[in-house]
C-alpha positions in Angstrom: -140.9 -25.4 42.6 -140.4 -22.2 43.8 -142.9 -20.4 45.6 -144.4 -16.9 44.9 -143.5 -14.0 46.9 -146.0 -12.3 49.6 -147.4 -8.9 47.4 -146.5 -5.4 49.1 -147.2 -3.1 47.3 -149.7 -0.5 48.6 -152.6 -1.1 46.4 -152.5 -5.0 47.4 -152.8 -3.7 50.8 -156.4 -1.8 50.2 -157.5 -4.7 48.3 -157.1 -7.0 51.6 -158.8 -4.6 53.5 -161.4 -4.0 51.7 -162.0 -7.6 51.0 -161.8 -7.5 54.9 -164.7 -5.2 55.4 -166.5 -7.0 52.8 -166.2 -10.6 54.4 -167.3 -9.1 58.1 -170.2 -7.9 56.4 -171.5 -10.9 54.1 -170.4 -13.0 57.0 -172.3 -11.3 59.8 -175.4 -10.2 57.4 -175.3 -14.5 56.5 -175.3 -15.3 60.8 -177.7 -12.7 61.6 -180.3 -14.1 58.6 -179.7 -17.6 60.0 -180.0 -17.0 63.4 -183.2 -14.9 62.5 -184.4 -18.0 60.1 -183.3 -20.5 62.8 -185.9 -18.9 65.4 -188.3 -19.4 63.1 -188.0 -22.9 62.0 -186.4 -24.3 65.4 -189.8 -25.5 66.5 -191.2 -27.3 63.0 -187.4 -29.4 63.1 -188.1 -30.1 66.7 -191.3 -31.5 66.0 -190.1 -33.3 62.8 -187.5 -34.6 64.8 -190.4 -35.9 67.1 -192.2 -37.2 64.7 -189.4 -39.2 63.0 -188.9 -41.1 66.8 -192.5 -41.3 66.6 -192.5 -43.0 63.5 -189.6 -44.9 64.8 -191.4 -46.3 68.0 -194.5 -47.2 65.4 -192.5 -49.0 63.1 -191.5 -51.4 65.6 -194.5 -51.4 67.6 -196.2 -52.4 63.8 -193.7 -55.1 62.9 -194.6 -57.0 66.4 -197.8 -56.3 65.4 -197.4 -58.4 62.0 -195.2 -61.2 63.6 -198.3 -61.2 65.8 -200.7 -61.5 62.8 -198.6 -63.6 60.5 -199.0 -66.0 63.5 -202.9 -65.9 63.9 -203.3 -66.4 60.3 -201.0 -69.7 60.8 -203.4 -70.7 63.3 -206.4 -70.7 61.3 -205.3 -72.1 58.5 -204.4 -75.1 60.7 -208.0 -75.2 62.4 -209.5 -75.0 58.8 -208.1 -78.2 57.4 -209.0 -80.0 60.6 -210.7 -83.2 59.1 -213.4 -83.6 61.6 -214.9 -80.4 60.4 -213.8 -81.1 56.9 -216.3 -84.4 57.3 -219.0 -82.2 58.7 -219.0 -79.8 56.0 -218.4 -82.1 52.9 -220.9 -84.9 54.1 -223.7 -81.9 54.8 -223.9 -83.0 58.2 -224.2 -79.0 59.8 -226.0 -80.5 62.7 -222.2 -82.3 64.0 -220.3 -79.4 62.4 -219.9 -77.0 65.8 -219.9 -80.5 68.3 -217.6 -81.9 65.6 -215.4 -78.7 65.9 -215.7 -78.3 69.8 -213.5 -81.2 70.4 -211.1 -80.0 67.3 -210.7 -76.3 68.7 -210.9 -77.3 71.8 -207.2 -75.9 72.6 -208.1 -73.0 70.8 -210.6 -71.4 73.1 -209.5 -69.1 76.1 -211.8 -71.6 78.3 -209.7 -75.0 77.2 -208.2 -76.2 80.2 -204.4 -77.7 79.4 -201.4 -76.3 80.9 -199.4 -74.0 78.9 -195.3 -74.3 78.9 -193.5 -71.4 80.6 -192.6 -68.9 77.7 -194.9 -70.8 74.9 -196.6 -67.7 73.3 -200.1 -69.1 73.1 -202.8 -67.6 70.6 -206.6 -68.0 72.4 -209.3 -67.3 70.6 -212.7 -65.6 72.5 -215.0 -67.1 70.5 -215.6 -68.9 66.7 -218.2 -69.5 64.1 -218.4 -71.2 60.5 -220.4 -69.3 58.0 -222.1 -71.1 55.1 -222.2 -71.2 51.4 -223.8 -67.6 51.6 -221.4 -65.9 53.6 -223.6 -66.1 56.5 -223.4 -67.1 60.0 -224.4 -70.5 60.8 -226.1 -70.7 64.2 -224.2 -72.7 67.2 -226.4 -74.9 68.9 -225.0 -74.1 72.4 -223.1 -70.3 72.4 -221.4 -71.1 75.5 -219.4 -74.2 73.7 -218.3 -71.5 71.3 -217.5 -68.2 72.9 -221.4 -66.3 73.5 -222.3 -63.3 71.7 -224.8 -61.4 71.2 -227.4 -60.7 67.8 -225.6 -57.6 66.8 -222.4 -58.6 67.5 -223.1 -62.2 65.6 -224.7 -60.3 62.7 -221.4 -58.1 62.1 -219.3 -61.5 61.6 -221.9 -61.6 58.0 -220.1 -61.5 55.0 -221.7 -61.0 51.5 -219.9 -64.0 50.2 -217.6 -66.8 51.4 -213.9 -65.2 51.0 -211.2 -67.1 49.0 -208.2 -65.6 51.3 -207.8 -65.1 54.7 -210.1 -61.7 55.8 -209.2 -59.7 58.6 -211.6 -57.6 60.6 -213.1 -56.1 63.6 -216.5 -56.2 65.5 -217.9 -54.0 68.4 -218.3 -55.7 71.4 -221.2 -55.3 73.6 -223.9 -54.5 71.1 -222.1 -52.2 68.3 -220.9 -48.2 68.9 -221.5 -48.5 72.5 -219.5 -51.7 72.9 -217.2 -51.8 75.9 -214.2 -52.4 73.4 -213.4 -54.2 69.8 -212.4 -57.8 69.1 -210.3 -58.7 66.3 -211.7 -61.7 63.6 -209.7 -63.7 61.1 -211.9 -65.5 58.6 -210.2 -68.5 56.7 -211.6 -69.9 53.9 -212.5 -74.1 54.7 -212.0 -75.4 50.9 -213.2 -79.0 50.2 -210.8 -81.6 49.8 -212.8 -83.2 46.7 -212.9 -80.8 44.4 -211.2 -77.7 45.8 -214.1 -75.5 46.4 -214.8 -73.3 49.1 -217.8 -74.6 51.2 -217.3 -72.7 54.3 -215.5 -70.3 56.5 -214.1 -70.0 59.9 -214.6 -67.0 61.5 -212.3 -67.0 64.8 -212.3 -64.0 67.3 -209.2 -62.7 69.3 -209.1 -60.0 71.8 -207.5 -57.0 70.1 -203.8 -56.4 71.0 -202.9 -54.2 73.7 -201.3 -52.0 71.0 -200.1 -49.0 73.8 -195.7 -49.8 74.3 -194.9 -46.5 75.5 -197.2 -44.9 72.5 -201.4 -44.6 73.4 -203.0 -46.4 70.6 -206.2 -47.6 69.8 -208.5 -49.0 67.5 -211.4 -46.8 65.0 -214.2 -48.5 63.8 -217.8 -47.0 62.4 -216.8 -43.4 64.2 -216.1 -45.0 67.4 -212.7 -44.9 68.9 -211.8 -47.8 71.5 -208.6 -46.1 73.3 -209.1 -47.0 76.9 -205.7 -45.2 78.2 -207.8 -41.9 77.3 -211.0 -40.3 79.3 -213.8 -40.5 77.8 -214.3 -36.7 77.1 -211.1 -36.7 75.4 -211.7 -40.0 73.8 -214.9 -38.7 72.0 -213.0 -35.4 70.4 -210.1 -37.9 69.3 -212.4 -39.9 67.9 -214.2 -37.1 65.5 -210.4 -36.4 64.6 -209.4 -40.0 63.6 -213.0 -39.8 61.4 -212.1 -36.8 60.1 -208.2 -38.3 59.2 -209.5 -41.8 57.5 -212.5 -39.7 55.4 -209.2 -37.4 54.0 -207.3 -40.3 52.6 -204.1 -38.3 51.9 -203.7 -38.0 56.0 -204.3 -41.4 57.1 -200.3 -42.6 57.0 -198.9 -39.0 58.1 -199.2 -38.0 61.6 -200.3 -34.3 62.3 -201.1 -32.3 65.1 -203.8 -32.8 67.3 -205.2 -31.5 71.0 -206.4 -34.6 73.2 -207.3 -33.5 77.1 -206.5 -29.9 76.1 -202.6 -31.3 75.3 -201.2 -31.1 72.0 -200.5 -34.8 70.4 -199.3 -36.2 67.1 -202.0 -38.7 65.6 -201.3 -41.5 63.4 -203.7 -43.4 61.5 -203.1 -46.7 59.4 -205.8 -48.8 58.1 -205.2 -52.5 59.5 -207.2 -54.7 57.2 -207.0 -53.5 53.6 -208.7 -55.2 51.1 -210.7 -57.0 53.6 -214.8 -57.8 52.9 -215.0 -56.7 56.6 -215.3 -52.6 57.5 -212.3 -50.8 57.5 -210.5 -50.2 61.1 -207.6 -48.1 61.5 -205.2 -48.3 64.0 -205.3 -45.0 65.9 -202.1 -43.8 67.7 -201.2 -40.1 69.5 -197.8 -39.4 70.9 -197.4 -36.0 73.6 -195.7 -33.4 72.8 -195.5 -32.0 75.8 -191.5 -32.8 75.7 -191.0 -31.7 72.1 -192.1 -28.1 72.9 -189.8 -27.6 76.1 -187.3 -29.4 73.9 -187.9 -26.3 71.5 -187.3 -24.1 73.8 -184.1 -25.4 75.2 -182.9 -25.8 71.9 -183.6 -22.2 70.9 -181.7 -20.8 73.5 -178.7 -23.0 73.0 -178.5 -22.4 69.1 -179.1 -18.4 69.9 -175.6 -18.9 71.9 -174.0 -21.1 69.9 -174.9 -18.5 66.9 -173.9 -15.8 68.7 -170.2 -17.7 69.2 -170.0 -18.3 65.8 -170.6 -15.1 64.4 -167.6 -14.0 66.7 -165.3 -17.0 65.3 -166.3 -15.8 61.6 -165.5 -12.1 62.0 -162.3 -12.9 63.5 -161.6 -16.0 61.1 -162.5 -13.6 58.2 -159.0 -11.8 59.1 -156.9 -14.3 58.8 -158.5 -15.8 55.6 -158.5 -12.2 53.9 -154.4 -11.7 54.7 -154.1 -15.6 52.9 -156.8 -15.8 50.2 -154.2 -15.1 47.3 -152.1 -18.4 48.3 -155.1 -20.9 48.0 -155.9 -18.8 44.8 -152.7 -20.1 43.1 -152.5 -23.3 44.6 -156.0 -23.4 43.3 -154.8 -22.5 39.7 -151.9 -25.2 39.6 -154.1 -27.7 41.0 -156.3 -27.3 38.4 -153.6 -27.7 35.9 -152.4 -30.8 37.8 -156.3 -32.3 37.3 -156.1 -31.0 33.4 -153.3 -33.0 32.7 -154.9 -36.0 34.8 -158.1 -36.2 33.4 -156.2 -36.0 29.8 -153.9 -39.1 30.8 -157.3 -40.6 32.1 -158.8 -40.3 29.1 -155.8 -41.6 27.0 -155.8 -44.7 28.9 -159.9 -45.4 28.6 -159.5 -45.2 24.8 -156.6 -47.5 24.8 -158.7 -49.9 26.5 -161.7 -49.8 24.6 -159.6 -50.1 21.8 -158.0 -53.5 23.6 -161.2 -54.7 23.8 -162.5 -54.0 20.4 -159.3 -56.0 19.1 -160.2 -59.0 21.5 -163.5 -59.3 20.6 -162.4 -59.1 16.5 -159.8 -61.7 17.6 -162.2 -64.0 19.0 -164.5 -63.9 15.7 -161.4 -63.9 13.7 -160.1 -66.9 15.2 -163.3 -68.8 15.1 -163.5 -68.0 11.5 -160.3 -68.6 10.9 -160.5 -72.2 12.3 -163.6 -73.7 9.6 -161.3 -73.9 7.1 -158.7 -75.9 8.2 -161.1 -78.3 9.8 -163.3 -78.5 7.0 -159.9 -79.6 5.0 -159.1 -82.0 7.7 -162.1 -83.3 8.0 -162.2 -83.7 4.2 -158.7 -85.8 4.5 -160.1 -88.2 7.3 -163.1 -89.0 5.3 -160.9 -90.1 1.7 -158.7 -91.3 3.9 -161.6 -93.5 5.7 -162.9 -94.5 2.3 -159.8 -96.5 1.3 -159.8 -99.8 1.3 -156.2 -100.6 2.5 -156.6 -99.7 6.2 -157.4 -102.6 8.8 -160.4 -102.4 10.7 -158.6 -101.1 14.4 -157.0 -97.9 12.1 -160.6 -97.2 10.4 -162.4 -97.1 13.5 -159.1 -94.3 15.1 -160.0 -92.2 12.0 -163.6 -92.1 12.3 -163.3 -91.4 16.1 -161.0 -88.5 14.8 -164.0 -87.3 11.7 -166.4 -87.4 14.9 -163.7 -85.3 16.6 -164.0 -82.8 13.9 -167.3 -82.6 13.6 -167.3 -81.6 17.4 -164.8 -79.2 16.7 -166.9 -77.4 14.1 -169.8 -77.6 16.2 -167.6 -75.8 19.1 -166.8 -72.9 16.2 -170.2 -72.5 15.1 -171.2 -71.6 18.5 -168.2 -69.2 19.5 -168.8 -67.6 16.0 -172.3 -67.3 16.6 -171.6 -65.8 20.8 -169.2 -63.3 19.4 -172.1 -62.1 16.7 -174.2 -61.4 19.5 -171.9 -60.2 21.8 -170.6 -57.0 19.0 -174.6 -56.7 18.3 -174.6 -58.1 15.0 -177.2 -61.1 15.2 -180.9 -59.7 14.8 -183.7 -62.3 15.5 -186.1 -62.6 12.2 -189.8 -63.2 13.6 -192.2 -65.0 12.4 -195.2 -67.7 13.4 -193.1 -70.3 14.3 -195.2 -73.4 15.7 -192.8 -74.7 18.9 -194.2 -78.7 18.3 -192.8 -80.1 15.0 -189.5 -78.7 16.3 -189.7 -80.4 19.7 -191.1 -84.2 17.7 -187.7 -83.6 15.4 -185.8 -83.2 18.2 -187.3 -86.4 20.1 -186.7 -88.6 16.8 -183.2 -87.5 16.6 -182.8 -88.4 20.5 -184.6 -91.7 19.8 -181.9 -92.5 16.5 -178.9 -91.5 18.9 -177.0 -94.9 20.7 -178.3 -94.9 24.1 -176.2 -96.6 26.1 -177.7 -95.9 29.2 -181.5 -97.1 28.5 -183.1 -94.0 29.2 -186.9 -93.3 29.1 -188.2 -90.3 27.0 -191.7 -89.1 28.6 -193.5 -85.6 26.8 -196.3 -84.0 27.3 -197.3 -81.0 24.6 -200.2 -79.4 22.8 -200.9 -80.5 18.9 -199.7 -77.1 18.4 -197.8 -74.1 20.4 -197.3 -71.0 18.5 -194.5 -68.8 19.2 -192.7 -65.2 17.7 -189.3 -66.7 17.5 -186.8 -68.0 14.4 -186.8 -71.5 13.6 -183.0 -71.8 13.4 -181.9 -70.5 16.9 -185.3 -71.7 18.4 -183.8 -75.3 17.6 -180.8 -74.9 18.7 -181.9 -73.6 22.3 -184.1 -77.4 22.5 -181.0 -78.9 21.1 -178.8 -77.6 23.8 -181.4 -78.3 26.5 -182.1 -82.5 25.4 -178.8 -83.0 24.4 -178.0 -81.7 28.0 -180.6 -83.8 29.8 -179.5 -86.8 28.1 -175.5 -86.4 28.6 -176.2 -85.7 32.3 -178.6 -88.6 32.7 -177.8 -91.8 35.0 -178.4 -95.4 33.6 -182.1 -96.3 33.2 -183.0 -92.8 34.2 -185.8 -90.7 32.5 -186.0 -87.4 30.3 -189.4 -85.6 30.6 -190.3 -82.7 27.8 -193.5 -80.6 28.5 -194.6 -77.1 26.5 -197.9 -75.0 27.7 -199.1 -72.0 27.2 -199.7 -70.1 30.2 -200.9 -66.2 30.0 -198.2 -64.4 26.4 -195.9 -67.1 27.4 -195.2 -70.3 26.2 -193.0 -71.9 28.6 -191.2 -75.1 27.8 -190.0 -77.8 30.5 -187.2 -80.0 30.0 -186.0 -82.3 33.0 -183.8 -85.0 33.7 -182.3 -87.9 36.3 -179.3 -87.8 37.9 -176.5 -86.4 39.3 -178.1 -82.8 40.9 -176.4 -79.1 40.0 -174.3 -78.8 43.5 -175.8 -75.4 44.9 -173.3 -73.6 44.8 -172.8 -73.7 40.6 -176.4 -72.5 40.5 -175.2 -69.3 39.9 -172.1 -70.2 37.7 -173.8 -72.6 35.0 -174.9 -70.1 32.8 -171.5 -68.8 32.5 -169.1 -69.6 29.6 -167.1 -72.5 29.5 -167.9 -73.3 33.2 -167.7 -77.1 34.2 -168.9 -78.0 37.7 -168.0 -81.0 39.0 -171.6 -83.1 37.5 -169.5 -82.7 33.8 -165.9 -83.9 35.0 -166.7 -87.1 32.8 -168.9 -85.8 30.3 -167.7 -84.8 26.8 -168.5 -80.8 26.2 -167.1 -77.7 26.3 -169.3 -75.5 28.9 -171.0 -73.0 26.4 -174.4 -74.8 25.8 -176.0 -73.0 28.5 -174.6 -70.3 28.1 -175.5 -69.9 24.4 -179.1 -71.3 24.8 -180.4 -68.3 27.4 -178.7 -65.5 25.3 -180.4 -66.8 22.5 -184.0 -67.0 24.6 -183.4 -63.7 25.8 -182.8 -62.3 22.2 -186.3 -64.0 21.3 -187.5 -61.5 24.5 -187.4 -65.1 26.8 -185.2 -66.4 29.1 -183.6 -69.6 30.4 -183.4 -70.7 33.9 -182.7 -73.5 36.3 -186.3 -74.6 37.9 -184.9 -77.5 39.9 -182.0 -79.5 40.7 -182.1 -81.8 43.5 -180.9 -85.7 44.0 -184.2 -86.5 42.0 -184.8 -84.4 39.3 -183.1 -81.6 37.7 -185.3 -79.4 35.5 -184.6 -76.4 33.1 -187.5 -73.7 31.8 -187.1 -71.9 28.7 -189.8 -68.8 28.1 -191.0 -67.7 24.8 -193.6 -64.9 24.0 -196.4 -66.5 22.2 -197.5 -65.1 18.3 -200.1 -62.1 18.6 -203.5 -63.9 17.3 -203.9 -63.2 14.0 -207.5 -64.5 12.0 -208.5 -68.1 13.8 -204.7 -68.5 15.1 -201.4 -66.8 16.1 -199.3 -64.5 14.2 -195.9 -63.4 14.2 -195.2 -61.0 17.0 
């Protein structure tokens, strides 16, 4: 390649130097507006940066904070199946519930004597009540036994009705808004081991976490703020700004600016029992930014010098790029060429293998297709050549081993003719009220004509009738996959279990079977085409049955999937969308 000449002439000349001038000035009219734009905005990405740590230090300081809770809520739901107060409760015995459940909680309390193992993180509650059918709190007969409070801190553990999930909340201690700090509750729901009621709750108490690592937090409740590391002057102005965040909703999970002891903070609210029957409380947070604004101004002087350097670098890089800009131009021009031709050669080879694939994919069909006839005509030989009367009986039974052979081998077509229809888009599913139950008692009967060798058991369990929007032709021959399936994967004297129920637009159909169990790592590899894992090393098949069944489900808008596989029981699911009621039944969908 030979490279162009460097231009001379006199006119190139007062091109480059006016595309000189021209550079200097963009370039220092681009510094000067940045450096400008810079002072401006050097402070806001300070205190974003700020705020991002801030956020940083609060999202770890909230995920101990939810190891911490996930662990309380363990905690109760241990104490609430206790069976001494289970007995209390269910046997209406109230009188024996809080003696029966001093002994039970007895390691629960902060009081309970017991020594505790160096490093054991141990969970103490301050006090406990049960509340009764009416969400109410039933009195203790001795406080002291159960952690003492007093009426208006007892009267805000009332609920308006027993929970049916765990609740989390938080009282005022020491009478209500002048309470000398706030106590966190968990209320668990105590549900009756007869007949799965609710009959109670357990309301526990826990001294709020010391949520301050580096970070002064505290807790808002009813307007009052409980931050201890704060004065109180500054405490009651933070708290009118945390009332002031949780009534605008939008601000509650941002922090913003605020001034706390005449210092400038970033506050952070975040509610920390949503959906709870108990008030809100937020978690209340402020971070100083004290640092952040001689940070600023550091940072303002050093990117007002480092500016100032880089202006010079530009002017003076602006030369050299100026004397060189028509070589990258060219280059420029026979790269692009270079990518032309590229992208064309690209392109060639993308259609060539799309066209590849379109030809395998007409191969496959055409091969499947191809193979009916001769088998039919095979087939057709075996059979006159079974109905003769001269062979003996060992050559009769070769030949109808080999008929049986074909008739697998047809089977095997029909199903790689049918995959490659849905795999070019051709097979459309034909909807219609289709009731699921006659096809699954067809199926059973066929089961029940087949030899079985191994002595298996056949147990069902489906409505009279389950109505689904699928077609009766490839709805049959997902079940027929599925038994035939559990049956060839069965161990002698072991059991096959159909079940079909409707649960919410689904009708969902359960077939399970004994024996050897799906090794875990093929869970993900069964549904694949002509996969065999090691279960089918001595059973006849070909390793598309799965595969065919769940694209077949998922053209009816279903799906197939493994529910269980274990040394017990091994258990597929097949979805359908049930028939849109139509008149006093369903309709097609």
């Amino acid at each position: 390649m030979i490279s162009p000449r460097e231009p001379t002439s006199p006119g190139f000349a007062s091109f480059r130097t006016r595309l000189l001038v021209a550079m200097m000035l963009v370039v220092s009219a681009v510094a000067t507006a940045g450096l400008l734009f810079a002072q401006h905005n050097v402070a806001a990405n300070v205190r974003r940066d700020f705020q991002r740590e801030f956020q940083g230090e609060l999202a770890t300081l909230h995920a101990v904070q939810d190891v911490r809770h996930d662990a309380l809520a363990q905690r109760c739901r241990a104490l609430a199946r206790r069976p001494r107060i289970h007995a209390a409760l269910e046997d209406g015995a109230l009188d024996l519930l809080y003696p029966s459940a001093r002994d039970e909680l007895l390691d629960v309390m902060d009081g309970a004597a017991g020594v505790r193992e160096p490093g054991v993180y141990a969970l103490r509650a301050r006090f406990y009540r049960f509340l009764d059918g009416k969400g109410r709190v039933i009195a203790p007969p001795n406080p002291r036994d159960v952690g003492e409070l007093g009426p208006g801190e007892e009267s805000q553990l009332n609920l308006g009705a027993l929970p049916d999930s765990p609740q989390t909340g938080y009282i005022a201690m020491g009478g209500g808004s002048g309470g000398d700090n706030i106590d966190e509750v968990i209320a668990m729901p105590i549900v009756s081991t007869e007949n799965g009621e609710i009959i109670s709750a357990i309301v526990l108490g826990f001294k709020a976490p010391d949520l301050g690592v580096g970070i002064k937090s505290g807790i808002w409740l009813n307007g009052r703020l409980d931050l201890p590391s704060l004065p109180q002057s500054a405490r009651v102005g933070l708290a009118g700004e945390a009332t002031r965040a949780v009534a605008a909703a939008d601000r509650t999970e941002g922090g913003y600016e605020v001034r706390a002891g005449g210092e400038p903070h970033l506050l952070f609210c975040k509610r920390l029992n949503p959906g709870s029957l108990f008030p809100p409380a937020y978690e209340v947070s402020i971070y100083p930014l004290a640092d952040s604004l001689a940070r600023q101004r550091l940072l303002l002087w050093q990117f007002t010098g480092a500016g100032a350097l880089l202006l010079l670098g530009a002017l003076g890089a602006s030369h050299v790029v100026s004397t060189r800009l028509s070589k990258p131009v060219e280059k420029l021009a026979v790269d692009s060429e270079e990518n032309r031709a590229e992208r064309y050669r690209a392109e060639a080879a993308l259609e060539s293998t799309s066209r590849e694939l379109q030809r395998s994919a007409r191969f496959s069909a055409d091969a499947s297709h191809q193979l009916k006839t001769p088998v039919t005509v095979l087939r057709a030989g075996l059979e006159e050549l079974l109905a003769g009367e001269y062979l003996s009986a060992e050559a009769r039974e070769e030949v109808a081993a080999l008929v049986h052979q074909t008739f697998r081998l047809a089977g095997v077509i029909e199903d790689l003719l049918l995959l490659s229809r849905m795999d070019a888009g051709r097979l459309q599913i034909q909807f219609s009220r289709l009731d699921l139950t006659p096809l699954i008692e067809a199926w059973l009967d066929d089961l029940g004509a087949l030899p079985d060798a191994l002595g298996l058991k056949v147990d069902s369990d489906y409505p009279p009738s389950l109505w689904i929007a699928g077609e009766k032709r490839y709805a049959t021959l997902i079940l027929q996959n599925l038994l035939e399936n559990a049956r060839k994967y069965n161990c002698t004297g072991g059991r096959i279990r159909i079940a079909a129920l409707a649960e919410g637009d689904w009708a969902i159909l359960s077939i399970g079977n004994t024996g050897r169990p799906v090794a875990p790592g093929a869970h993900e590899h069964i549904f694949e085409r002509f996969h065999r894992g090691s279960t089918g090393e001595n059973v006849p098949g070909h390793g598309i049955g799965l595969n065919l069944a769940r694209e077949l489900a998922r053209l009816h808008g279903g799906d197939v999937r493994l529910a269980r596989s274990d040394k017990e029981w091994t258990e597929f699911e097949v979805r359908f969308r049930l028939a849109q009621a139509t008149g006093g039944g369903r309709g097609p969908a």
